[in-house]
C-alpha positions as CSV (number, residue, x, y, z in Angstrom):
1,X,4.3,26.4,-10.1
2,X,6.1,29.4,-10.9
3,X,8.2,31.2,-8.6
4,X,6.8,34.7,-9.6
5,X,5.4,37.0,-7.1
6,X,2.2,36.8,-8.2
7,X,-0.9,34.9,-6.7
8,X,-2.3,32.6,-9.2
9,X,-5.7,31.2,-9.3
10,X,-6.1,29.3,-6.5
11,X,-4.3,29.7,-3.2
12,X,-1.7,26.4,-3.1
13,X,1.1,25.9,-5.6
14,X,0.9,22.9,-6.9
15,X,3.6,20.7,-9.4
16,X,3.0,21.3,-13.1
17,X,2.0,23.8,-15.7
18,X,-1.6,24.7,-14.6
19,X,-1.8,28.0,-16.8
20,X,-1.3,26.2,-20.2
21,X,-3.3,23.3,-18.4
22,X,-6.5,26.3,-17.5
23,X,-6.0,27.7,-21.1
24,X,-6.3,24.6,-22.8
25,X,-9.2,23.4,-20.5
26,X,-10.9,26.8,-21.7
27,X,-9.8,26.2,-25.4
28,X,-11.0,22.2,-25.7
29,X,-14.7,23.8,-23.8
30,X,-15.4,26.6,-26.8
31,X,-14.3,24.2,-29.5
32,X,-16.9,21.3,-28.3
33,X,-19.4,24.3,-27.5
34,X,-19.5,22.5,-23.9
35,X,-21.1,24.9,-21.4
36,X,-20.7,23.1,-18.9
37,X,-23.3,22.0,-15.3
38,X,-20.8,20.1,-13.9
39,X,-16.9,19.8,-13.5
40,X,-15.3,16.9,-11.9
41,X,-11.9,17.3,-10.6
42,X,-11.0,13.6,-8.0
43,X,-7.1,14.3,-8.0
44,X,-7.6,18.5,-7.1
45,X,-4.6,18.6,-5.8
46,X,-4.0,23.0,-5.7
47,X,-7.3,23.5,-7.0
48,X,-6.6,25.9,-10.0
49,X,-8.2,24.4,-12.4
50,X,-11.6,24.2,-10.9
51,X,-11.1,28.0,-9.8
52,X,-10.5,29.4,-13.2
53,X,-13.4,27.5,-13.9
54,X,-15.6,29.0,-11.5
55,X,-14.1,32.2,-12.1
56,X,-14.6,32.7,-15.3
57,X,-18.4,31.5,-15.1
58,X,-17.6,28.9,-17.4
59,X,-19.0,26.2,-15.0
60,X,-22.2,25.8,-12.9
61,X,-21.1,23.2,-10.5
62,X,-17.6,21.2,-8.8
63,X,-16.8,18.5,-7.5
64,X,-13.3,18.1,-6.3
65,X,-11.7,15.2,-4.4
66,X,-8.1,14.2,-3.0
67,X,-6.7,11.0,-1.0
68,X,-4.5,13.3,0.7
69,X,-6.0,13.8,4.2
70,X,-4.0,17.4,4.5
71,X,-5.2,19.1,0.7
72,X,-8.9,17.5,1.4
73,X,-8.8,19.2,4.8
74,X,-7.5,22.4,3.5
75,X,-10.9,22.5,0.5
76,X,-13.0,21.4,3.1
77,X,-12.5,23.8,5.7
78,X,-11.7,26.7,3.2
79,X,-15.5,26.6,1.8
80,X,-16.3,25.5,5.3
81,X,-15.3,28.2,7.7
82,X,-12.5,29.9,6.1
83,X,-12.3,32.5,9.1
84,X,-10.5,29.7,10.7
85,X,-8.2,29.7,8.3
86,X,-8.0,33.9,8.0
87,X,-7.3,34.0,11.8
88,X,-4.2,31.4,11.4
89,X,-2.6,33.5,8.5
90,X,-2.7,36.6,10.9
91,X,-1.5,34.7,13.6
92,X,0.7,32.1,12.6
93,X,5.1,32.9,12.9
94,X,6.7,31.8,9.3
95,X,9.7,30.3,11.0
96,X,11.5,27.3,10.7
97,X,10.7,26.5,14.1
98,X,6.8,26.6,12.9
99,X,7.8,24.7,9.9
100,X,9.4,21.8,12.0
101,X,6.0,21.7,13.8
102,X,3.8,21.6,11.1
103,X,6.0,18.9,9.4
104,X,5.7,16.7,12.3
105,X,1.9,17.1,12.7
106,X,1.9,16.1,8.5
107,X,3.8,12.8,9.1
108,X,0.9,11.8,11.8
109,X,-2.3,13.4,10.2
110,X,-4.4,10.6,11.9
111,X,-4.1,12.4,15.8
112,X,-5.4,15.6,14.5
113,X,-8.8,17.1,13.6
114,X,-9.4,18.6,9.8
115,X,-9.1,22.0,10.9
116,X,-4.8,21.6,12.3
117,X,-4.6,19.5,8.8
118,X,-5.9,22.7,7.2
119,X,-4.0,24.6,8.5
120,X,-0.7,22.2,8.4
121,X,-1.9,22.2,5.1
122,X,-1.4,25.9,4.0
123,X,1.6,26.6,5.8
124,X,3.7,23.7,4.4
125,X,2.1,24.3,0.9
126,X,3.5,27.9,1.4
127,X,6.6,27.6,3.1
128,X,8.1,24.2,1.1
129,X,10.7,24.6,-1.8
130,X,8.0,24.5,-4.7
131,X,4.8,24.0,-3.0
132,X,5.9,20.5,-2.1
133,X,4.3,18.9,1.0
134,X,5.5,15.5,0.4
135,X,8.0,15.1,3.7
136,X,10.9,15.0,1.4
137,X,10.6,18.3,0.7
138,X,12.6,21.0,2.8
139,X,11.8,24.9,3.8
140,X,12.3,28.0,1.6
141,X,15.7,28.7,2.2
142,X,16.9,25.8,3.8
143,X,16.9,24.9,7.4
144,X,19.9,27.5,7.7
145,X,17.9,30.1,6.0
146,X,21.1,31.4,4.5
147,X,19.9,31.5,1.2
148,X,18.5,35.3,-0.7
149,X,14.7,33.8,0.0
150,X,13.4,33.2,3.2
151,X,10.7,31.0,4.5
152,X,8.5,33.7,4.4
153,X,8.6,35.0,0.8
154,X,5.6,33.1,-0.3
155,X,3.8,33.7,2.6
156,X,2.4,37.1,1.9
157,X,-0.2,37.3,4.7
158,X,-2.6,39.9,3.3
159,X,-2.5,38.4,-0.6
160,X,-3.5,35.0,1.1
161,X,-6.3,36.1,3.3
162,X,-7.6,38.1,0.1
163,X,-7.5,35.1,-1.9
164,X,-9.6,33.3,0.7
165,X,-12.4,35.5,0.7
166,X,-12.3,35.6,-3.0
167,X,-12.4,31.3,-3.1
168,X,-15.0,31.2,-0.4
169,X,-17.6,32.9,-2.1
170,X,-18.2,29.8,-4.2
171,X,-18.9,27.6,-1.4
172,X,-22.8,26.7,-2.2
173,X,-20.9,25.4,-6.2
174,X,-18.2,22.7,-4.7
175,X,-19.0,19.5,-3.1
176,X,-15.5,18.3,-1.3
177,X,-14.7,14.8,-1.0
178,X,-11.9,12.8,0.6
179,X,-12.0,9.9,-1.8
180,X,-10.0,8.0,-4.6
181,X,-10.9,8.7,-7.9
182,X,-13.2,6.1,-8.8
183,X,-15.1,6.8,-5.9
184,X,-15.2,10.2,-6.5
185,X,-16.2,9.2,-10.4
186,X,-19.0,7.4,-9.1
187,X,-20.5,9.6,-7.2
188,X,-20.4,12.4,-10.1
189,X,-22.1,9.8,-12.3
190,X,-24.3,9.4,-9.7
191,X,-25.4,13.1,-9.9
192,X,-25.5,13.2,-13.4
193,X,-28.1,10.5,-13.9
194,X,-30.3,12.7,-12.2
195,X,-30.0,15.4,-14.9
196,X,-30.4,13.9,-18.0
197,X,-29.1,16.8,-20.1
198,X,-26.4,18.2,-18.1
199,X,-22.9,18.4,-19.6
200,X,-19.9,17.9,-17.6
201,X,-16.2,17.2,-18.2
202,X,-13.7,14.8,-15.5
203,X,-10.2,16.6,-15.1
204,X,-7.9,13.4,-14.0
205,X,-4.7,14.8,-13.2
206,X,-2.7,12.2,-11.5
207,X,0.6,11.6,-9.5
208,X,3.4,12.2,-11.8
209,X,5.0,8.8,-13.5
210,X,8.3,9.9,-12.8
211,X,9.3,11.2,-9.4
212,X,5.9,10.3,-7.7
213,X,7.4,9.9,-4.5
214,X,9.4,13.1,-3.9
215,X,6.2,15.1,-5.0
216,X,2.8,13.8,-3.4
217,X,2.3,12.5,-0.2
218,X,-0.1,9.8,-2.1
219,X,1.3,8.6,-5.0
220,X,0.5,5.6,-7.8
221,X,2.1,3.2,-8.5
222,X,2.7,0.8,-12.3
223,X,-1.0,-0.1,-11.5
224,X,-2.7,2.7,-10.7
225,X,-1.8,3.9,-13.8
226,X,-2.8,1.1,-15.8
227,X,-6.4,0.8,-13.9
228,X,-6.6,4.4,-14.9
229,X,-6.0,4.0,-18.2
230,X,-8.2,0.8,-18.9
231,X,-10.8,2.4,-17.3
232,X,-10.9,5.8,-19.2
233,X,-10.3,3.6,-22.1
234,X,-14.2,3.2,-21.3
235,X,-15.0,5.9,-19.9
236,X,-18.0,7.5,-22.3
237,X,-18.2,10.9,-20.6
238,X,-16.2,13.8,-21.6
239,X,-12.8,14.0,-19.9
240,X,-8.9,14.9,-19.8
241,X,-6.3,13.5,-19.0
242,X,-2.7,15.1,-17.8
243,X,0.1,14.0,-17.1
244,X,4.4,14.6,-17.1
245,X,5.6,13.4,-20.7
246,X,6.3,9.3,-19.7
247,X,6.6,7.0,-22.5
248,X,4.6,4.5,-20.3
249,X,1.7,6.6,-20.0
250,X,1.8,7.0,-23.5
251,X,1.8,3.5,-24.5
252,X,-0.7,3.0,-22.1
253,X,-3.2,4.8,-24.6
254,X,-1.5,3.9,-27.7
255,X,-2.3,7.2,-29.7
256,X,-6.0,6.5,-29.1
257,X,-6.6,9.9,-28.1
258,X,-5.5,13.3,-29.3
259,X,-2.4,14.5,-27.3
260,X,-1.3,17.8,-27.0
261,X,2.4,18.7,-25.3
262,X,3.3,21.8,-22.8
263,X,6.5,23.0,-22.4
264,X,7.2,24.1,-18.6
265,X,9.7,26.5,-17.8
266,X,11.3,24.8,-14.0
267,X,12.7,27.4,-11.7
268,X,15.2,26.5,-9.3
269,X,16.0,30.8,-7.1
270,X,13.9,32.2,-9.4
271,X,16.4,31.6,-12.8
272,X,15.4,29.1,-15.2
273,X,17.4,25.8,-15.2
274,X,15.4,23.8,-18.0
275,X,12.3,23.0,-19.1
276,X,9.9,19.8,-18.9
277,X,7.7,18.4,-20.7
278,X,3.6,17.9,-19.4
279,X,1.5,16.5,-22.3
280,X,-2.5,16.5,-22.3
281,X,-4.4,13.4,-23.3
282,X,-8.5,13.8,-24.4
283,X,-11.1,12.3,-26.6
284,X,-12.7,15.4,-27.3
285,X,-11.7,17.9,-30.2
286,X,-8.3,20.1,-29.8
């Protein structure tokens, strides 16, 4: 995610380039002429896409899924009751000592309730160098806080509750699920069946190949990618694939599909170090 100000479209940052990822979504939609009923997201992960989506009235319907206890908890209770979640962002103290706290409750989800995991959610997502909640990743400015941004600099109380009430509103459009993605899958195909002409388009976006481990708190591993790949290998709906730019993953499709790369600027204190490579993988025209 960038390390700009701004609030993007959804309200956690997230690894990866999910402004090239929303534009190309948008571009690969008005090429197919797909106006879409239903859009299936079972790795949501900071929930951007799906938000554009909604956002721009491009899509009726979501559904949106994650194995990680602490992002399906965050969805859930967002659309939910997100006053819960407005009354922690006035309240809450952005301090290290908060952040020690809520990294403690994150390494033992199973003794709390969805609502603490919501909120553990948020605040880690918000206070962790690069949106990171895996419990690798460290605070804002260090545990010393001696560096020029603080704990608090993405934490921007009244931009966040704003962004809540803006997300909320499409409640009665997402179904959230706390499932893996083929579970997730079948239960979109499930709802399809019932509407014979309905159009809709599965966004997998994976663990990373590389670094898995220092950026999700559920990652894949050799095989989970290849039962992903053999199965969309099959897979007759209309989907896309992305992913960091891995030879493996490549191979694993062997130029089937049309692939399209992204350059991603990577920030490290706000100045650019270098830039990585994402790539998009689809069946459909691009």
């Amino acid at each position: 995610m960038s390390w700009r100000g701004r609030m993007n479209h959804s309200i956690l940052r997230y690894p990866g380039s999910k402004y090239k990822i929303r534009k190309t979504i948008e571009s690969v939609l008005k090429k197919n002429n797909l106006k879409l009923d239903l859009f299936v997201e079972p790795f949501v992960g900071g929930g951007s896409i799906f938000i554009y989506l909604l956002e721009n009235k491009l899509v009726e319907k979501v559904i949106i899924s994650d194995k990680d206890n602490l992002i399906y908890s965050f969805w859930k209770v967002l659309f939910k009751n997100p006053t819960v979640l407005i009354k922690f962002i006035k309240n809450v103290s952005v301090t290290t000592n908060s952040y020690i706290k809520y990294k403690n409750i994150a390494s033992e989800p199973k003794r709390y309730n969805i609502t603490t995991l919501a909120k553990t959610c948020l605040f880690l997502n918000r206070t962790s160098f690069s949106g990171i909640i895996a419990q690798t990743a460290g605070p804002i400015g260090g545990k010393k806080q001696i560096s020029d941004y603080k704990i608090d600099c993405r934490f921007n109380k009244q931009a966040l509750i704003k962004r809540i009430k803006e997300i909320s509103k499409y409640s009665n459009k997402v179904t959230v699920l706390e499932k893996d993605w083929q579970t997730t899958t079948k239960f979109a195909l499930s709802k399809i069946k019932k509407k014979r002409k309905s159009k809709s388009l599965f966004y997998f976006d994976p663990p990373f190949y590389f670094k898995s481990e220092k950026l999700y708190r559920v990652t894949f591993n050799e095989n989970d990618h290849i039962n992903l790949s053999k199965y969309l290998l099959r897979f007759k709906k209309n989907w896309l694939l992305s992913y960091d730019n891995a030879i493996f993953i490549k191979k694993l499709y062997k130029r089937k599909y049309r692939t399209i790369h992204i350059t991603v600027p990577y920030t490290v204190n706000h100045k650019v170090k270098k830039k990585l490579k994402e790539i998009i993988i689809t069946p459909l025209n691009i």
